[in-house]
Backbone as numpy.savetxt, mean C-alpha at the origin, in Angstrom:
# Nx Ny Nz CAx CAy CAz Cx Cy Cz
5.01 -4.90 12.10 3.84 -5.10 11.26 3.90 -6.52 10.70
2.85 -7.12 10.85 2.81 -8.51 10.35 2.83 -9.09 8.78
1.98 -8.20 8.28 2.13 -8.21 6.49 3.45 -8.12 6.45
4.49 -7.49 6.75 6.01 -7.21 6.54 6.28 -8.56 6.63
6.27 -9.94 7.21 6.66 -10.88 7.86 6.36 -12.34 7.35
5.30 -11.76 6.22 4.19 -13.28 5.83 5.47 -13.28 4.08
5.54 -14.40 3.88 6.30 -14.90 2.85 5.94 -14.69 1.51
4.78 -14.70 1.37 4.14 -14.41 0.13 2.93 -12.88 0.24
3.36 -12.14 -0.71 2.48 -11.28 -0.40 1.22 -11.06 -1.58
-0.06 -11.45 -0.91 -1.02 -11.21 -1.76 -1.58 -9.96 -1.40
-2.59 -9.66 -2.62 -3.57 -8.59 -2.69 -4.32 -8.51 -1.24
-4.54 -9.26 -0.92 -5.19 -9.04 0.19 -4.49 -8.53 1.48
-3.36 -9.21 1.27 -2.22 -9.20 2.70 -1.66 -7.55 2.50
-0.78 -7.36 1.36 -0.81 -5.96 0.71 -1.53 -4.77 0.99
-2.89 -4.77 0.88 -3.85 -3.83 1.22 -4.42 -3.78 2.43
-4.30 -4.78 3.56 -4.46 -4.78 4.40 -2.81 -4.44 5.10
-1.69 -4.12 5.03 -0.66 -3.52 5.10 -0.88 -1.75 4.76
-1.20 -1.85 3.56 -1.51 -0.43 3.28 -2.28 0.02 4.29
-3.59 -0.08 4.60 -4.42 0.28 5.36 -3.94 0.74 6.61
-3.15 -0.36 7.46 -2.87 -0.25 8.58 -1.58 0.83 8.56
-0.88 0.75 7.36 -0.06 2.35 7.85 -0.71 3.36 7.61
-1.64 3.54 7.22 -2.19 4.61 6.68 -3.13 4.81 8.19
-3.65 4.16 8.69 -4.53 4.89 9.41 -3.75 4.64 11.12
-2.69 3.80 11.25 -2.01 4.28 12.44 -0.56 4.92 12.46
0.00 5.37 11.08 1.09 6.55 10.99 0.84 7.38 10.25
-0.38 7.25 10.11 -0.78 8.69 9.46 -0.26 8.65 8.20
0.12 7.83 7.12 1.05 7.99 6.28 -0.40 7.97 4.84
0.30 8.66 3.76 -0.63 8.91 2.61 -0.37 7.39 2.12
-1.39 6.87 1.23 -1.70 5.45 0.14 -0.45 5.18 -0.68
0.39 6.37 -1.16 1.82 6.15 -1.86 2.60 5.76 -1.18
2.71 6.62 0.16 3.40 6.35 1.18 3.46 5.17 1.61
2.79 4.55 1.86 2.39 3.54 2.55 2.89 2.21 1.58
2.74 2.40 0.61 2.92 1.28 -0.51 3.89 1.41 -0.64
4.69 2.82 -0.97 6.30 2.66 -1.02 7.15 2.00 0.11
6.57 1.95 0.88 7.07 1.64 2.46 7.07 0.33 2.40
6.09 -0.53 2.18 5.98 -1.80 2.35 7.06 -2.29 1.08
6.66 -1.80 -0.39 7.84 -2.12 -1.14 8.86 -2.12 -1.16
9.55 -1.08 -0.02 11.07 -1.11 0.29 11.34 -2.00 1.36
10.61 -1.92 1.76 10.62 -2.88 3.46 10.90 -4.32 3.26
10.32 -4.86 1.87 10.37 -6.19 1.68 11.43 -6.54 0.57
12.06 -5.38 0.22 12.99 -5.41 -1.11 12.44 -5.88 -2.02
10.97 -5.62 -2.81 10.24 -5.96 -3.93 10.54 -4.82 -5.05
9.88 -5.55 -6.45 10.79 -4.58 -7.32 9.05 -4.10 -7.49
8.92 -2.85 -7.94 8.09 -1.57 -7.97 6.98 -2.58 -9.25
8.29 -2.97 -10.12 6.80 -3.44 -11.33 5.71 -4.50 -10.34
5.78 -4.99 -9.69 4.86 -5.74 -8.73 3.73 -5.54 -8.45
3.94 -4.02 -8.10 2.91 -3.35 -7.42 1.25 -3.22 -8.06
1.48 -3.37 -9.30 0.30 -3.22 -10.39 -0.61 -4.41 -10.03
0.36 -5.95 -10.09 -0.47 -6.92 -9.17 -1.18 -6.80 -7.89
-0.51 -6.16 -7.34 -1.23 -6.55 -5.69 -1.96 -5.04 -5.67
-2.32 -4.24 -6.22 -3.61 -3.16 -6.13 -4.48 -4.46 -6.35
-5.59 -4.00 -5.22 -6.82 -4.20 -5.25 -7.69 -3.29 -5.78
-8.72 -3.42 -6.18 -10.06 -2.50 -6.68 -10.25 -1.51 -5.56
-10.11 -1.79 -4.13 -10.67 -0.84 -3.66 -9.17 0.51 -3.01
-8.42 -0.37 -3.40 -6.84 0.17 -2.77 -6.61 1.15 -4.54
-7.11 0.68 -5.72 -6.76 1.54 -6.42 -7.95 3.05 -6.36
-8.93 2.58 -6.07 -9.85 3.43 -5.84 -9.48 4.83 -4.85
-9.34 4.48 -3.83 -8.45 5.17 -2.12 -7.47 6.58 -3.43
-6.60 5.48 -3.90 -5.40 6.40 -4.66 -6.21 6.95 -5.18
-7.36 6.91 -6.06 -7.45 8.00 -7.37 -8.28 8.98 -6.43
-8.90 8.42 -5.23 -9.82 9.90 -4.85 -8.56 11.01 -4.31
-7.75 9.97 -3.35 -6.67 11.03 -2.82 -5.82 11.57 -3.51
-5.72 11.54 -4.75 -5.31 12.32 -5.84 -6.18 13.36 -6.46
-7.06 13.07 -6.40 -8.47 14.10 -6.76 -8.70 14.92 -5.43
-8.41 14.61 -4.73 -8.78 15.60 -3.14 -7.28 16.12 -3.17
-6.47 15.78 -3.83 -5.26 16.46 -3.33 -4.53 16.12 -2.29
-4.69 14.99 -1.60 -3.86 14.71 -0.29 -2.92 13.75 -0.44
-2.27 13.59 -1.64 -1.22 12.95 -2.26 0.01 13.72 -1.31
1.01 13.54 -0.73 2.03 14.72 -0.11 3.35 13.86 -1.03
């Protein structure tokens, strides 16, 4: 995965990471974010930065639909 690879990770690069695990391993929006955060050895408080508006959005419906796993 290429986002894994880019030096600086922005909001944009981030959510476009998210995205792409999510819709080719099938993996849930937590999932997916935890993945990239371990992958790059980033510390968790980070993460609040690089949500985007529409990446925090994704989380609150799939928490409301229940497909959080």
């Amino acid at each position: 995965m290429k986002v894994l690879e880019e030096k600086i990770m922005t909001k944009k690069r981030f959510s476009a990471g998210v995205e792409e695990l999510v819709s080719k391993n099938n993996m849930s929006y937590i999932d997916a974010m935890n993945y990239i955060i371990e992958k790059r050895g980033m510390d968790y408080s980070n993460i609040k930065k690089l949500l985007s508006d529409s990446l925090k959005e994704k989380v609150r419906i799939a928490t409301i639909l229940g497909t959080i796993q």
